[in-house]
N, C-alpha and C positions, 0 to 999 in steps of 0.2 A: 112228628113226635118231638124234635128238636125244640121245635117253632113254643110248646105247649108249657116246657120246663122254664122257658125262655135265655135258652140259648142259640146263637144263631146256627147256620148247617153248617159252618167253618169249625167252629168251637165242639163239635159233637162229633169230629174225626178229629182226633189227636196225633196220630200222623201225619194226614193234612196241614193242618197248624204249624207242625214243624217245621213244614214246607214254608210257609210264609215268613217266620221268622228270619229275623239277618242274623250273622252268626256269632256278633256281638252279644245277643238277644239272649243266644245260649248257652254261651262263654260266662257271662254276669250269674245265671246259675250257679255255675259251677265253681265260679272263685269265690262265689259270697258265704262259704265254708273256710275258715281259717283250716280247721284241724286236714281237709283236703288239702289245701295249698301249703301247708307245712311237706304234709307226704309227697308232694307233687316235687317240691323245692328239694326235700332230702333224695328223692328218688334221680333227679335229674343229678344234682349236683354226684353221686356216689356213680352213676352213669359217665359223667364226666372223668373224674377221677380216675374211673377202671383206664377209660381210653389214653390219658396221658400216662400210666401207668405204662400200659402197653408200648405207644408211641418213643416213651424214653428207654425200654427195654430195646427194641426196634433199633435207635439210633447207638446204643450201646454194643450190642452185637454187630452192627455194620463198622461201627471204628474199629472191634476185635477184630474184626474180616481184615480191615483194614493193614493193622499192626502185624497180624499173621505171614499177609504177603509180604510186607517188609522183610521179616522175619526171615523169613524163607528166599528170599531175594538178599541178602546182606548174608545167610549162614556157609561160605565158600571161606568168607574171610576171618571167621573164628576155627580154634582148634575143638574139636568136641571137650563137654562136660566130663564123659567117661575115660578121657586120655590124660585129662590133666588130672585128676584124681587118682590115677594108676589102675583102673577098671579093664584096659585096652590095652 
């Protein structure tokens, strides 16, 4: 039936085919859409973003960690807030 249209047996299973194809083959599809690879580009880059986002949140709470122990390690040597004010 293939044979009759004249296409070969390969070509009349489209799953198949895909199988043959390299993945360069099907990549070239897909980028030769500008308006795809805009969305692609906006989508990755705001993906990016989130994560540094996060990462610099991340390293800011770890210095507050940081500064806290200090904090709490050096507080023998001051007199409290509410003593020198006359709270105490």
């Amino acid at each position: 039936m293939a044979d009759s249209v004249g296409l070969s047996p390969v070509d009349s299973f489209p799953i198949r085919k895909a199988l043959f194809r390299s993945p360069s083959m099907i990549e070239e599809n897909v980028t030769n859409d500008p308006q795809l690879n805009r969305l692609q580009i906006d989508q990755d880059t705001e993906l990016k973003f989130l994560q540094l986002k996060k990462e610099l949140h991340e390293q800011r709470l770890e210095e507050l960690k940081k500064e806290m122990g200090k904090l709490n390690d050096t507080e023998w040597m001051y007199e409290p807030v509410e003593k020198l004010i006359g709270l105490k």
